[in-house]
C-alpha positions, -999 to 999 in steps of 0.1 A, spaced: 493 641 -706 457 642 -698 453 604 -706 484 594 -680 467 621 -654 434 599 -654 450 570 -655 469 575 -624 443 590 -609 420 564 -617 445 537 -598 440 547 -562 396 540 -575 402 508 -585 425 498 -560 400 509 -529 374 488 -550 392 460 -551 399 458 -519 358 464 -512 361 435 -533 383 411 -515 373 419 -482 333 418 -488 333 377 -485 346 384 -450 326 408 -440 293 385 -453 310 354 -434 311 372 -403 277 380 -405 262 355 -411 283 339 -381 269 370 -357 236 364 -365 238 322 -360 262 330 -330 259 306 -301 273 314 -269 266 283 -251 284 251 -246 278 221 -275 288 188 -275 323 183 -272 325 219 -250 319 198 -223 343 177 -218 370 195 -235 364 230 -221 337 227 -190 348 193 -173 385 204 -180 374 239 -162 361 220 -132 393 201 -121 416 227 -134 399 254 -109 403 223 -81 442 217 -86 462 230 -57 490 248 -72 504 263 -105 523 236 -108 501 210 -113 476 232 -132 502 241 -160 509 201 -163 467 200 -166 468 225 -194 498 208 -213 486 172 -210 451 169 -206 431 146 -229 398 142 -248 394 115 -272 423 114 -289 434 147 -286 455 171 -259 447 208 -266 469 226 -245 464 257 -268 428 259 -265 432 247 -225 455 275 -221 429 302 -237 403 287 -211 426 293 -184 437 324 -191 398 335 -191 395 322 -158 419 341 -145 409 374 -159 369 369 -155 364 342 -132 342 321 -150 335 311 -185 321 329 -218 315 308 -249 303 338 -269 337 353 -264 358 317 -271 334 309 -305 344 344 -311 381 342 -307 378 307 -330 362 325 -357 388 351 -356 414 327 -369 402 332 -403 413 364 -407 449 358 -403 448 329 -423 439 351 -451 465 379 -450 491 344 -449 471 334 -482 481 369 -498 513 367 -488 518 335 -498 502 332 -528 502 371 -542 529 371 -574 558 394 -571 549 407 -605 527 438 -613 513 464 -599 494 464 -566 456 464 -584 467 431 -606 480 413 -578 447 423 -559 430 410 -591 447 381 -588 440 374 -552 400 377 -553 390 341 -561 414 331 -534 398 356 -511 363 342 -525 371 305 -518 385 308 -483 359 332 -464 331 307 -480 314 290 -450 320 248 -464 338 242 -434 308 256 -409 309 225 -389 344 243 -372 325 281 -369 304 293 -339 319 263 -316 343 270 -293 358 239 -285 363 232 -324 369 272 -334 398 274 -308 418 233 -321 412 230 -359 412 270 -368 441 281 -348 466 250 -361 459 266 -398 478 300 -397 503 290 -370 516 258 -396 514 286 -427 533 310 -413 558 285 -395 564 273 -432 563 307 -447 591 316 -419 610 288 -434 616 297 -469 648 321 -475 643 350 -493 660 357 -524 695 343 -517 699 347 -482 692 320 -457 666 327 -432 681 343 -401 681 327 -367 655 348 -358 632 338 -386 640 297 -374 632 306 -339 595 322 -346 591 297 -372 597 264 -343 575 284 -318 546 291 -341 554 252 -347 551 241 -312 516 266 -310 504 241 -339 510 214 -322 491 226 -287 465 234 -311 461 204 -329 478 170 -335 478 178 -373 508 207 -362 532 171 -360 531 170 -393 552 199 -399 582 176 -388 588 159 -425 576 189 -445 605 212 -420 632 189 -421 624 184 -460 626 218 -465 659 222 -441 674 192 -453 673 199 -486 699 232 -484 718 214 -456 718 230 -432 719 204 -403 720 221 -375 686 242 -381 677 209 -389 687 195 -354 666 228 -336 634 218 -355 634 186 -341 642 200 -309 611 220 -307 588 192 -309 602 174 -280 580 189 -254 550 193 -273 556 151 -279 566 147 -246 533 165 -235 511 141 -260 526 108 -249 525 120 -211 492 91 -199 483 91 -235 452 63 -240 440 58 -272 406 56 -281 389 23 -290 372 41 -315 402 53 -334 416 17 -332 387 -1 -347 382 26 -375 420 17 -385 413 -17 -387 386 -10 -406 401 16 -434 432 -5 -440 425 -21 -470 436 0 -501 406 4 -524 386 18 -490 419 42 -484 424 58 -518 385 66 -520 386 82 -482 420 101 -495 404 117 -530 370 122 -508 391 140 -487 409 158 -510 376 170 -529 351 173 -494 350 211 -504 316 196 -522 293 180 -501 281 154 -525 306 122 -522 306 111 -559 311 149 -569 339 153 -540 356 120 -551 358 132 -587 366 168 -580 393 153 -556 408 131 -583 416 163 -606 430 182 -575 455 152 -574 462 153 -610 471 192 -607 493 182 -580 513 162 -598 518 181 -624 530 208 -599 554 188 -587 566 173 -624 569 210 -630 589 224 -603 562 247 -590 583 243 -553 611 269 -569 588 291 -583 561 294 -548 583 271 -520 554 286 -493 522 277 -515 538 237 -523 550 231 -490 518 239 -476 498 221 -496 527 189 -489 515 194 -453 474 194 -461 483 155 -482 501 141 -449 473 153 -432 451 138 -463 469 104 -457 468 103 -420 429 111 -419 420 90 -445 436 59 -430 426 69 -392 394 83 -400 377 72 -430 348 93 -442 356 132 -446 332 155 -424 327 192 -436 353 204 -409 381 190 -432 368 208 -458 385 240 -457 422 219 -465 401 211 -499 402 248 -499 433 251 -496 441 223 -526 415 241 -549 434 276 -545 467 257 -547 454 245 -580 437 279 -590 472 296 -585 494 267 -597 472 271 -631 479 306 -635 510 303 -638 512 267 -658 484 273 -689 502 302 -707 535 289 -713 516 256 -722 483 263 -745 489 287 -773 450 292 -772 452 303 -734 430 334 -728 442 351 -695 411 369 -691 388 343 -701 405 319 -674 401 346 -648 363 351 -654 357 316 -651 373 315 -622 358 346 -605 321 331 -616 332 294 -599 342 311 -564 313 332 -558 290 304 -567 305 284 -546 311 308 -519 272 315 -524 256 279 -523 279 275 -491 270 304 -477 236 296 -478 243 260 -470 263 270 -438 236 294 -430 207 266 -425 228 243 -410 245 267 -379 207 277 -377 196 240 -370 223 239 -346 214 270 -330 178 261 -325 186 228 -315 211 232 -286 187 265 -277 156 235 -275 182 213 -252 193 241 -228 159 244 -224 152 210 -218 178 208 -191 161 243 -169 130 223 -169 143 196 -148 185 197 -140 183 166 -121 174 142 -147 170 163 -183 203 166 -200 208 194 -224 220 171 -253 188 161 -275 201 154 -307 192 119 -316 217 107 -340 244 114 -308 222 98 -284 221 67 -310 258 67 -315 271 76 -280 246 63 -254 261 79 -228 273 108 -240 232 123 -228 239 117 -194 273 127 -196 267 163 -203 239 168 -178 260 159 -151 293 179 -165 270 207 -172 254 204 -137 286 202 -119 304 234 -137 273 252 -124 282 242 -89 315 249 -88 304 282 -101 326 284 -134 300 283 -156 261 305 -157 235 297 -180 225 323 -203 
């Protein structure tokens, strides 16, 4: 009687420490975010957020200012979810705050992680092994490989917000038990679907992986009302759409096969930042993925495989468009590598007689946190570069508005000639029209 009396009380100890556990790569993340924070505008935050500021404030009626949120363009991209954030700010302060949009993008990650637990905690066991379970998964997504995305509004509010808005359209997708989702469920499932899609163009994707998942238990008409919520959001895209020249040409040069399976396993594995190491490491995320799906891992986790069915198209599509992975695309090799840490879980001890559980677990454990160290660090000196270095420009630009322009980094003067000039005169003109103050 004594023994059962400590263990249960010894339960509630280890749960509250695992949870210390789980939540302390968050709380690290975020502050080492705080103290790189940068709450002025960078690169593309001027045409994406400060021009499209400028002529929004100048539009005579709602009218045409709701059209401007749904259908403006930068590159090739129309962000009417991060437009209407912008707006909205306007019309509660009046003028603009980067701190407090960079913010609002780096708060993204913390819904994407409850989605994680729920989509990827086992139904099995108590609440402390499921917790156990979860940490490397914790561990891997609030490491900072994907800093290119943090402590930047304009990329914070597209390619962070798209994440947990597709998850949990997805998630909202899969019946539970035997029942078949409710119309309720298909409903907040097709708007979190059409939020993706203002978010980023990567929320089109869910199309296929929807109707695959709809199609596949026939029922048609849901079918028919997935479709139906991409209309507008398509409609909104293709509204005086002009595609980029540089788009185009990097197609034409990416077509060629060899050149598009080495882009796709580089982007599969770009959670490294070396490209032989990435390319290798994204070869054996493939070959877990097909064993996933010559196993059947879609019955036993529908959420976790249809996910990661979304992360390949995207895969595909970048690696054919773009070419070369940047370390913003790195958290979907996150993603993979947590598909794969999950998948294998579950796969190794009905397969290897000589499988240790706990062995496999400690290994595991040891691989996240020394990743989620080195990136840590990693992200650190890089958002501190960037920090000093748009500091040094904004600087520049005070010294002399009328011919210095705040953008001083040479390898974007070298690539984009007139991309310097550019944001002198957007910056200048937002500080004119009063919807933007320096620091």
């Amino acid at each position: 009687m004594r023994d059962m009396a400590k263990n249960q009380a010894a339960r509630p100890r280890s749960v509250s420490l695992l949870l210390i556990a789980i939540t302390l790569p968050a709380i690290i993340a975020f502050a080492l975010l705080y103290r790189q924070r940068l709450s002025v505008p960078y690169q593309d935050d001027y045409n994406v957020i400060l021009a499209f500021t400028v002529q929004y404030q100048n539009l005579p009626t709602w009218q045409a200012k709701l059209v401007h949120i749904l259908t403006y363009q930068t590159n090739d991209y129309k962000l009417g979810f991060e437009h209407a954030i912008v707006a909205l700010q306007m019309a509660l302060a009046g003028h603009l705050n980067f701190g407090f949009l960079e913010l609002l993008g780096n708060l993204f990650l913390l819904p994407t992680g409850y989605l994680l637990w729920r989509a990827y905690q086992t139904e099995t066991g108590d609440l402390a092994q499921r917790l156990v379970e979860f940490l490397p998964v914790s561990v891997l997504w609030f490491s900072l490989s994907y800093w290119e995305t943090l402590n930047w509004a304009m990329a914070g509010l597209q390619a962070l917000p798209v994440i947990p808005f597709s998850l949990l359209s997805i998630y909202l997708l899969i019946p539970k038990g035997a029942a078949e989702p409710g119309r309720a469920r298909l409903l907040l499932s097709c708007l979190c679907a059409i939020l993706a899609t203002f978010s980023s163009a990567n929320g089109f994707f869910l199309v296929p992986v929807g109707l695959l998942l709809l199609l596949r238990r026939r029922a048609y008409a849901d079918s028919m009302a997935w479709c139906a919520s991409f209309v507008l959001p398509l409609a909104c895209y293709l509204y005086h759409y002009t595609p980029s020249h540089e788009t185009l040409h990097t197609m034409h040069r990416t077509w060629q096969i060899p050149k598009f399976f080495y882009h796709f396993f580089l982007f599969l594995g770009c959670a490294l930042p070396f490209r032989w190491a990435a390319t290798l490491l994204g070869m054996a995320i493939c070959a877990v993925l097909f064993l996933a799906l010559h196993s059947r891992f879609d019955r036993t986790n529908p959420v976790a495989f249809y996910f990661t069915t979304w992360i390949l198209i995207i895969a595909v599509v970048v690696a054919w468009v773009r070419g070369l992975s940047a370390p913003r695309y790195s958290m979907y090799s996150i993603f993979l590598l947590i598909f794969c840490y999950v998948f294998l879980r579950q796969y190794l001890p009905g397969r290897l007689a000589s499988f240790n559980p706990r062995r496999f677990y400690l290994v595991t454990v040891v691989l996240a946190v020394g990743f989620c160290f080195f990136s840590d660090l990693d992200a650190y000196r890089h958002l501190d570069a960037r920090r000093r270095m748009v500091l040094s420009g904004l600087e520049h630009y005070r010294a002399n508005p009328e011919v210095n322009s705040p953008m001083i980094d040479p390898a974007v003067r070298q690539m984009f000639p007139a991309e310097e000039e550019s944001e002198r005169a957007t910056l200048t003109k937002a500080i004119q029209e009063h919807v933007y103050t320096l620091p």
